[in-house]
C-alpha positions as protocol buffer text, in pm:
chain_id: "A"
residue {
  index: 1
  type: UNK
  ca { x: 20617 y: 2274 z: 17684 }
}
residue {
  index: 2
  type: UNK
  ca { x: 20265 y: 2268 z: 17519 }
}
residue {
  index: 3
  type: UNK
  ca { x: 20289 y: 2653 z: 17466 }
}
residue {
  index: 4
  type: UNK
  ca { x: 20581 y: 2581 z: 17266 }
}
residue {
  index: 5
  type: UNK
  ca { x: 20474 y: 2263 z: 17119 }
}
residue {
  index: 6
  type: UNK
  ca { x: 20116 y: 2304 z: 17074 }
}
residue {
  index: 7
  type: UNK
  ca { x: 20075 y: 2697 z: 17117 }
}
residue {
  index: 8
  type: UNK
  ca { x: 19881 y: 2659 z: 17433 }
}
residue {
  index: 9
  type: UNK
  ca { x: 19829 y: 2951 z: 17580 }
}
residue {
  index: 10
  type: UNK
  ca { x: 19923 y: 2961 z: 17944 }
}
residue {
  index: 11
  type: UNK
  ca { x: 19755 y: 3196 z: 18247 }
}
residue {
  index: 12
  type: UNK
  ca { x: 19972 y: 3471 z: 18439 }
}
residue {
  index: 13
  type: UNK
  ca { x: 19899 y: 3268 z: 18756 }
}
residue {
  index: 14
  type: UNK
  ca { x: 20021 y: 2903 z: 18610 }
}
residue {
  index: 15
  type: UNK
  ca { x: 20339 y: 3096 z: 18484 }
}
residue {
  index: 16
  type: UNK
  ca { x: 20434 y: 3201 z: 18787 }
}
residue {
  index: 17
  type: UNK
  ca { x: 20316 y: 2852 z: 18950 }
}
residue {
  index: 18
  type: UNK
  ca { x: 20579 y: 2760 z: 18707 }
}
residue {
  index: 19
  type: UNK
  ca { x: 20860 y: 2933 z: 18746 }
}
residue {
  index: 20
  type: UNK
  ca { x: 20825 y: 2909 z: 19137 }
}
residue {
  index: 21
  type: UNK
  ca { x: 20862 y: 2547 z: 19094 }
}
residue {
  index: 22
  type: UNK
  ca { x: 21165 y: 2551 z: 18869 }
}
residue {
  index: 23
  type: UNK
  ca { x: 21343 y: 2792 z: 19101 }
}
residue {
  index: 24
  type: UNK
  ca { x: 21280 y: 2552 z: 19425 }
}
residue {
  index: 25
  type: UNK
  ca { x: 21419 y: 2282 z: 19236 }
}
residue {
  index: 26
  type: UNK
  ca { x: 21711 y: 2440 z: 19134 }
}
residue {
  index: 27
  type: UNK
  ca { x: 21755 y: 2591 z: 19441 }
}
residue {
  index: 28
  type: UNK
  ca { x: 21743 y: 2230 z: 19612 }
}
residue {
  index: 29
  type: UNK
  ca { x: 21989 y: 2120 z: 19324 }
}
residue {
  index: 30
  type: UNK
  ca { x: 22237 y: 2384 z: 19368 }
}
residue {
  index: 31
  type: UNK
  ca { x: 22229 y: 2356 z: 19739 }
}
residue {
  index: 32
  type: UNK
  ca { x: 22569 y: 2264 z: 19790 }
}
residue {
  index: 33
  type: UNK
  ca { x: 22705 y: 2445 z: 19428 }
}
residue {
  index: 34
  type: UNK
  ca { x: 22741 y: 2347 z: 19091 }
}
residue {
  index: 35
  type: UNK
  ca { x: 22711 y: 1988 z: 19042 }
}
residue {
  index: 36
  type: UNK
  ca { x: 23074 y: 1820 z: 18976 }
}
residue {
  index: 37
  type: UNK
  ca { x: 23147 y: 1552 z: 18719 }
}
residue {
  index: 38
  type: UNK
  ca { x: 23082 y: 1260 z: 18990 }
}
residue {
  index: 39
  type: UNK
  ca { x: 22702 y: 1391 z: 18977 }
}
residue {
  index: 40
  type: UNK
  ca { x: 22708 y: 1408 z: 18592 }
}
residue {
  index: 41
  type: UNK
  ca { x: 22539 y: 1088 z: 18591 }
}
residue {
  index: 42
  type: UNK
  ca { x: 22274 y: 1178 z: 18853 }
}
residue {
  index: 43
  type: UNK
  ca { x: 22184 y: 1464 z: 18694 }
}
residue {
  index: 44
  type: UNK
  ca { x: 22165 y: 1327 z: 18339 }
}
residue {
  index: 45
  type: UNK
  ca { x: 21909 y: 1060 z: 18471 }
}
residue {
  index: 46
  type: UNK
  ca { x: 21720 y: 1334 z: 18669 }
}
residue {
  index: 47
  type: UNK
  ca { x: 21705 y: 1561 z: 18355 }
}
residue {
  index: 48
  type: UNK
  ca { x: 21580 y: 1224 z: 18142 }
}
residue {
  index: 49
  type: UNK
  ca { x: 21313 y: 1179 z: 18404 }
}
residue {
  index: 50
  type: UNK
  ca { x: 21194 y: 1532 z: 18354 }
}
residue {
  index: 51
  type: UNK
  ca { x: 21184 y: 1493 z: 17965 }
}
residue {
  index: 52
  type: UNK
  ca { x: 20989 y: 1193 z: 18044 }
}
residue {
  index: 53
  type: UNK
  ca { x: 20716 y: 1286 z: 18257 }
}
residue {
  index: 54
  type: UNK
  ca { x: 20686 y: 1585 z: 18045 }
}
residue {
  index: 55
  type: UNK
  ca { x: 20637 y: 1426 z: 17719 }
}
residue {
  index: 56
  type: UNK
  ca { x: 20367 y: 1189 z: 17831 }
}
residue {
  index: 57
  type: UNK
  ca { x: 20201 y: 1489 z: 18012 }
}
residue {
  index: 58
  type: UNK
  ca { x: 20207 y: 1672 z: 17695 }
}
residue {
  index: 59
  type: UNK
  ca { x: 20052 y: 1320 z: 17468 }
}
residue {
  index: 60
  type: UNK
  ca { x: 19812 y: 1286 z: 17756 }
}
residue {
  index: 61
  type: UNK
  ca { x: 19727 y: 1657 z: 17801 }
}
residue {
  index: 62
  type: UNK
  ca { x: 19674 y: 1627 z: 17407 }
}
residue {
  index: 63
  type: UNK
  ca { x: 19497 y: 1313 z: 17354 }
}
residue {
  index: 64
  type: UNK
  ca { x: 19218 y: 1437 z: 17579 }
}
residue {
  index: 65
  type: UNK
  ca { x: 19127 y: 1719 z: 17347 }
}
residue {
  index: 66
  type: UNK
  ca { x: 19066 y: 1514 z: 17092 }
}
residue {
  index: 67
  type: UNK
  ca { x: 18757 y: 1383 z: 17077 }
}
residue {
  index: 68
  type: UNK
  ca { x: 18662 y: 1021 z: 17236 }
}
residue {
  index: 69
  type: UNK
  ca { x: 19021 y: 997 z: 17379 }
}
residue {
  index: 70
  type: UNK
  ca { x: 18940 y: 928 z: 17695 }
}
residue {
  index: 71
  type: UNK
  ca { x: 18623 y: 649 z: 17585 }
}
residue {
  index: 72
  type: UNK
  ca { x: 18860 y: 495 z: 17370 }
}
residue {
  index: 73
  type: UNK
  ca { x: 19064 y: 431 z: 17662 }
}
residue {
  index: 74
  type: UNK
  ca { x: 18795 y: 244 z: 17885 }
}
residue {
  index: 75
  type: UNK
  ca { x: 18676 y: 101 z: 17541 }
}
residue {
  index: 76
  type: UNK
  ca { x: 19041 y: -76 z: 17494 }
}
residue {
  index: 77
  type: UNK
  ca { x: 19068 y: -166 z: 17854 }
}
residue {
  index: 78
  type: UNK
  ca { x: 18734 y: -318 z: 17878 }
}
residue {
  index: 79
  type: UNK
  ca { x: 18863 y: -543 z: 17589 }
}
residue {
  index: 80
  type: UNK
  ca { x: 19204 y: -604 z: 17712 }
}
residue {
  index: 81
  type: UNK
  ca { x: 19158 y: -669 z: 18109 }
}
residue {
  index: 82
  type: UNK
  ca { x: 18974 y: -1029 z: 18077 }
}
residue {
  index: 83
  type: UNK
  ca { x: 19207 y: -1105 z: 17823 }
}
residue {
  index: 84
  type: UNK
  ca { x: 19497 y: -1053 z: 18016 }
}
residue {
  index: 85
  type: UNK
  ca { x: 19339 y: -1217 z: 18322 }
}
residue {
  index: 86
  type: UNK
  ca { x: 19260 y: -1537 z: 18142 }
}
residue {
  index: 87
  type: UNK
  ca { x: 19600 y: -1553 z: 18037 }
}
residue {
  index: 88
  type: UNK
  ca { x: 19727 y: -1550 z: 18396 }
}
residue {
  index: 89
  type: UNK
  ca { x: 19481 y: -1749 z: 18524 }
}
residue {
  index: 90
  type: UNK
  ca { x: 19639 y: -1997 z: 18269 }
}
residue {
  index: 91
  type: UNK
  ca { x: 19982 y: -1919 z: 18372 }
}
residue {
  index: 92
  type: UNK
  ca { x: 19939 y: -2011 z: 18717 }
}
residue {
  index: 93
  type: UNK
  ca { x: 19759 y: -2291 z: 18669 }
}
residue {
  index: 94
  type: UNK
  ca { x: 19995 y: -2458 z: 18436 }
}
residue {
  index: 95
  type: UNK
  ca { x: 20277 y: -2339 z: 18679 }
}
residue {
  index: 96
  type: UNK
  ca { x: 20097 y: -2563 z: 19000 }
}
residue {
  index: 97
  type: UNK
  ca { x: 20111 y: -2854 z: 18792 }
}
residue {
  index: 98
  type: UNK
  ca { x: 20440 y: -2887 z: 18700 }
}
């Protein structure tokens, strides 16, 4: 996707990687033929998973060549964390004395 996307370039051996990978799953999909409409559903949500997990691979896999990606992450958690544990501390305490 980040070949296309991004124009990545991407090794021989991580092609193949791959394509081996796409094959096994289709294999394991197709095991028992071509899915009928009763596994329309199933398959939409599995193909929306995919598209998922691929574009925040692809953000990710982009946001840490930029520079200071990966400090402004532990930069904004640093600042968030106590923040968000005060506010449960809070919670709970307001919740034990009702």
């Amino acid at each position: 996707m980040s070949t296309t996307l991004l124009g990545h370039s991407l090794p021989a051996g991580q092609a193949v990687g791959v394509a081996v990978n796409s094959c096994g799953l289709a294999a394991v999909a197709l095991a028992d033929g071509i899915p009928g409409r009763t596994q329309l559903p199933a398959l939409a949500a599995a193909l929306g998973t995919v598209v998922m997990i691929a574009s925040y691979t692809l953000v990710d896999g982009s946001g840490v060549c930029v520079c200071g990606y990966i400090a402004w992450l532990y930069f904004r958690h640093r600042q968030v964390r106590p923040v968000a544990a005060g506010l449960e501390r809070r919670s709970s305490q307001t919740r034990t004395r009702i």
